[in-house]
C-alpha positions as CSV (number, residue, x, y, z in Angstrom):
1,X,6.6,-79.6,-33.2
2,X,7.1,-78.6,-36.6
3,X,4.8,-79.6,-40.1
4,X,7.0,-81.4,-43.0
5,X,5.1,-80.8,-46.3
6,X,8.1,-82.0,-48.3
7,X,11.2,-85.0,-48.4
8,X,13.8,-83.8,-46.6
9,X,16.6,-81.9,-47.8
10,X,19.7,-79.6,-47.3
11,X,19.3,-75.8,-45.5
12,X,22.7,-75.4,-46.3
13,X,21.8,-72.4,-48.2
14,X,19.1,-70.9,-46.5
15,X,16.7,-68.8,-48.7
16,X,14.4,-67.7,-46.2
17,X,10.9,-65.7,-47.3
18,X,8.1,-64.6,-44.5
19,X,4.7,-65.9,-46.7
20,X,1.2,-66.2,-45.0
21,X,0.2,-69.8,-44.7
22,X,-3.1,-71.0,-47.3
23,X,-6.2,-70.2,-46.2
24,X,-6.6,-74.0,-45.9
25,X,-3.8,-74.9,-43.9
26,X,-4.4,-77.1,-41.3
27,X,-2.2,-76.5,-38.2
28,X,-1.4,-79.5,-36.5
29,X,-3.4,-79.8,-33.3
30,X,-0.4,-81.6,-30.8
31,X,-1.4,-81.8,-27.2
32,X,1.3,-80.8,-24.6
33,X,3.7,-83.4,-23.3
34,X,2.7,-82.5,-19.8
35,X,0.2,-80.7,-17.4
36,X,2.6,-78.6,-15.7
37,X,3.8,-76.9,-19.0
38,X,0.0,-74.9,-19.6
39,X,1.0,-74.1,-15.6
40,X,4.4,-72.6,-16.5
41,X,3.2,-70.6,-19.2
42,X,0.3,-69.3,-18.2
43,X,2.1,-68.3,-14.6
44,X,4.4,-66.2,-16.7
45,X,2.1,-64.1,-18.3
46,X,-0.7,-63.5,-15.6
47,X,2.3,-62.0,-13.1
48,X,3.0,-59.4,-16.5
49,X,-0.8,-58.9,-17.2
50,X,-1.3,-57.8,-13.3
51,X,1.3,-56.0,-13.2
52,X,-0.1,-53.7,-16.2
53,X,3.1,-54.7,-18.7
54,X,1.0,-56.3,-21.6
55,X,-0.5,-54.0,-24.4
56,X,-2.5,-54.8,-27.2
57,X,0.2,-54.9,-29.8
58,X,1.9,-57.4,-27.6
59,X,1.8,-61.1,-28.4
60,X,2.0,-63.6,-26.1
61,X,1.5,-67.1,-26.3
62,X,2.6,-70.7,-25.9
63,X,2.4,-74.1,-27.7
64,X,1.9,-71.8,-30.9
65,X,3.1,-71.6,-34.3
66,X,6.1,-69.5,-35.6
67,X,6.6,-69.9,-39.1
68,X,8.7,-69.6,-41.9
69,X,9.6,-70.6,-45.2
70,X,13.1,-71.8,-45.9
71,X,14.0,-72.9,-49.6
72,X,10.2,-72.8,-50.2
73,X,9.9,-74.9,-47.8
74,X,7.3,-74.1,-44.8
75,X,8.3,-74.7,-41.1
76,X,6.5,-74.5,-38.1
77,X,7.9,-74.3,-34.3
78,X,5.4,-74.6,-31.7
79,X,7.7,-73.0,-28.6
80,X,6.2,-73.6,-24.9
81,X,6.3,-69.6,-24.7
82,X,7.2,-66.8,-26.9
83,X,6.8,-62.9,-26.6
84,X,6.5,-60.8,-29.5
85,X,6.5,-57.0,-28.6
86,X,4.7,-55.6,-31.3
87,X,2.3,-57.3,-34.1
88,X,0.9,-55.3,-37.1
89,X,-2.9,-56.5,-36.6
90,X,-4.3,-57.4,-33.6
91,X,-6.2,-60.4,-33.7
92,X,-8.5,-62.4,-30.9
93,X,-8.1,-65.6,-32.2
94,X,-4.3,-65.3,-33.8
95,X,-3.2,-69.1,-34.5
96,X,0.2,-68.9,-36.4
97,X,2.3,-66.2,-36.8
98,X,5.0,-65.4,-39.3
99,X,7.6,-62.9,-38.4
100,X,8.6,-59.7,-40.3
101,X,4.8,-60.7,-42.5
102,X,2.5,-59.7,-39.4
103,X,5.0,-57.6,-37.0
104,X,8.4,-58.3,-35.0
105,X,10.3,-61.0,-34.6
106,X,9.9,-62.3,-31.3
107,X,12.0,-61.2,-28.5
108,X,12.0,-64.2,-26.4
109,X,10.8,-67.9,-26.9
110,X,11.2,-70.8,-24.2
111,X,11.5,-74.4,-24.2
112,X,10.4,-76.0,-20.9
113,X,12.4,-79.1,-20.8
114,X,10.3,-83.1,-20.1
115,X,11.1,-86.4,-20.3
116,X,10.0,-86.4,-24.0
117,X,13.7,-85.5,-26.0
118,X,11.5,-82.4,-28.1
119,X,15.2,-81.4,-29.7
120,X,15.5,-78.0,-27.7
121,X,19.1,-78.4,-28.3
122,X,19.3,-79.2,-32.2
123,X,21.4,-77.6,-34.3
124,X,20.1,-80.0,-37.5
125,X,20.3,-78.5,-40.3
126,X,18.3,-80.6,-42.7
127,X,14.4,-80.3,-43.0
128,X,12.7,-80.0,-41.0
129,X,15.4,-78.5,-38.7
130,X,16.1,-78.6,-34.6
131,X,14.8,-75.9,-32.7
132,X,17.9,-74.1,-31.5
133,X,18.7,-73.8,-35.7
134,X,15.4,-72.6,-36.2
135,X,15.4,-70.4,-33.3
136,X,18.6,-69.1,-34.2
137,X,19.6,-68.9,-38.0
138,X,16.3,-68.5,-39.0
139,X,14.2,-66.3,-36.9
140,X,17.0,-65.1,-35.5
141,X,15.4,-64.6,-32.0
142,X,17.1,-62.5,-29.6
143,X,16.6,-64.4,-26.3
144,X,16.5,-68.0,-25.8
145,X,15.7,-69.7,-22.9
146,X,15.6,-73.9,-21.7
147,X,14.2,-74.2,-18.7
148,X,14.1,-77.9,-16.6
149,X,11.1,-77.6,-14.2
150,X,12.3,-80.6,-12.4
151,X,15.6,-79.4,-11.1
152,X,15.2,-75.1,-11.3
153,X,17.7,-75.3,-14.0
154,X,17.4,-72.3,-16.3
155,X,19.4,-71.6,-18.9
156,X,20.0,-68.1,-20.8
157,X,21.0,-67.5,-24.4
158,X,21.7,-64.7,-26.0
159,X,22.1,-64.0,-30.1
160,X,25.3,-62.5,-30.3
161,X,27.0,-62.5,-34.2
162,X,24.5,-64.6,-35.0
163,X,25.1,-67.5,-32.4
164,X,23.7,-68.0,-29.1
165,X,25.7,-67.1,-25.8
166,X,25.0,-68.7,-22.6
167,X,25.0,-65.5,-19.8
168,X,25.4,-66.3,-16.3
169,X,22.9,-64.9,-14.1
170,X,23.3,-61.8,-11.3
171,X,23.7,-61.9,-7.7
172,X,20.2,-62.8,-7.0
173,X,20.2,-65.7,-9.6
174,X,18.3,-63.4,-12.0
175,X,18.4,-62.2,-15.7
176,X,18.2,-58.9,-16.9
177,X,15.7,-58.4,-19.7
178,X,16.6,-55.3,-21.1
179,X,13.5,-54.6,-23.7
180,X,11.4,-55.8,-21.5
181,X,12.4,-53.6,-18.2
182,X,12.3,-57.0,-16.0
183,X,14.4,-59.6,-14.3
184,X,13.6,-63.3,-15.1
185,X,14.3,-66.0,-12.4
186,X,13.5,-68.8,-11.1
187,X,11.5,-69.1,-7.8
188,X,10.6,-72.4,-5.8
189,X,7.0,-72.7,-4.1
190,X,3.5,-74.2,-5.2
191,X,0.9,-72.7,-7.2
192,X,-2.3,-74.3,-8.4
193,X,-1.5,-77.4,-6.3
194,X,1.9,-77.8,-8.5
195,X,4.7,-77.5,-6.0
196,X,8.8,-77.1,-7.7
197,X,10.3,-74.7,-9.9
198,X,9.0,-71.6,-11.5
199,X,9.9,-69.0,-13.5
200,X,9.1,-66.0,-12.4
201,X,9.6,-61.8,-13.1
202,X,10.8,-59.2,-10.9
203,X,10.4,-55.4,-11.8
204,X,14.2,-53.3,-12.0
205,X,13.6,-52.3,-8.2
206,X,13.7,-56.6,-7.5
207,X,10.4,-56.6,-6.4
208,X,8.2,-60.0,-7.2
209,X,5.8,-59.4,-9.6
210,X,2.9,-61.2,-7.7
211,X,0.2,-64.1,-9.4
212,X,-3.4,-63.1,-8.4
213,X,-3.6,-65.2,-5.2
214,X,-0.5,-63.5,-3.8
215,X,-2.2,-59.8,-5.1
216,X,-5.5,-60.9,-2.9
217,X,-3.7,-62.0,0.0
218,X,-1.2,-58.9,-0.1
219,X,-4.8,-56.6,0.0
220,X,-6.0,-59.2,2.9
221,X,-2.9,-58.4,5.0
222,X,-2.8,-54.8,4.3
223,X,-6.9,-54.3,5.2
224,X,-6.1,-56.0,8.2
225,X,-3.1,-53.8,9.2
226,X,-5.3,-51.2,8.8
227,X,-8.0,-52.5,10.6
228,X,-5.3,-53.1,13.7
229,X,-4.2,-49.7,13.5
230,X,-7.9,-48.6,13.8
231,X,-8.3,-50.6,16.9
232,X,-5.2,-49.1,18.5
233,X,-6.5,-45.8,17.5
234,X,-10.2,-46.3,18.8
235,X,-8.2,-47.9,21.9
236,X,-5.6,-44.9,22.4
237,X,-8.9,-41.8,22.7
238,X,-10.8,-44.0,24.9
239,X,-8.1,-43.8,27.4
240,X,-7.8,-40.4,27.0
241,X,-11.6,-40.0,28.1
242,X,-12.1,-38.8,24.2
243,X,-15.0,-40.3,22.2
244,X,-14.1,-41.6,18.9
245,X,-17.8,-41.2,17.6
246,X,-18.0,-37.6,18.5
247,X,-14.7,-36.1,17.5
248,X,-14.4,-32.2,17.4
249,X,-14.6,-31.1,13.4
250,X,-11.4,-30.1,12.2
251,X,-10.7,-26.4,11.5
């Protein structure tokens, strides 16, 4: 997913500059390889928006533009999901964004691997350049993660002198996010008629950070817990001879 303006050439030397794209520049308008990718990406923010983690400075997006210019060259990377936590201007309808010129560099991007090869893995130096180069020597983004929704296989990179480490996951099959405060993981179930793999957060305590639907049916099962213990209530004073409508006031 990236825009080519020029022939290609050598980043061997990497001259890299943070300029605003022209006010006429017209973002190339790709459509996702598959259905379930909106579905991934949209599953991991709503668990972080209900649980009250997103703020306005945040940035949060997917199938959007990160750019840079490299040898006065401008490149484009359209990640499946990225999270910047702070921006400089908060804008409704944001639709590139260029690192260090309008805030942070992002903190985490993901690739969510399909049948189309989309060169998560390329290390290619010449223009335009693979993703992992981009991701990595360029942007220089701290987490990096390839996820295959097919098989639950989630891989976890971390920039460590300026190349990306591959960490093994915790007891639980979960990563530790540290600027973030969560776990990611992966999780297996249907949502929105889409049953597999998901990736999924869980707060430091390892609770699930819940989609809507589980939130409502959590407040169904707890309204009717209450209701039950009502009824054993009502139940318990009647056969004491006590009337539940006409309790004494309390002193």
């Amino acid at each position: 997913m990236a825009t080519q303006l020029r022939e290609a050439k050598s980043l061997t030397e990497l001259v890299i500059s943070w300029e605003a794209l022209p006010n006429d520049f017209q973002l190339e308008d790709e459509p996702v390889e598959n259905t379930g990718q909106p579905l991934l990406a949209g599953a991991l923010r709503e668990s972080l928006e209900i649980s009250g983690f997103i703020k306005p400075q945040m940035l949060i997006a997917s199938n959007f533009g990160l750019c840079a210019t490299v040898n006065e060259q401008l490149i484009i990377k359209a990640p499946d999901w990225v999270y910047v936590p702070s921006v400089k201007e908060i804008l409704g309808n944001r639709k590139s964004y260029t690192p260090h010129l309008e805030g942070e560099i992002p903190e985490i991007v993901m690739e969510f691997l399909s049948d189309t090869e989309g060169g998560e893995y390329s290390v290619k130096r010449t223009y335009p350049p693979g993703k992992w180069f981009f991701y990595e020597q360029i942007l220089q983004v701290p987490i990096y993660i390839i996820f295959e929704p097919e098989s639950g296989l989630l891989e976890f990179y971390q920039l460590e002198n300026k190349r990306y480490e591959l960490k093994q996951p915790d007891e639980n099959g979960r990563h530790w996010v540290e600027t973030m405060g969560l776990f990611l993981g992966t999780w297996q179930g249907t949502k929105e008629t889409r049953p597999g793999y998901w990736l999924r957060w869980w707060d430091e305590a390892g609770n699930l950070l819940p989609w809507a639907v589980e939130q409502i049916e959590q407040e169904r099962q707890r309204a009717e817990q209450e209701r039950q213990q009502k009824e054993r209530l009502i139940a318990y004073l009647q056969s004491q001879g006590i009337d539940p409508n006409n309790l004494p006031p309390l002193e």
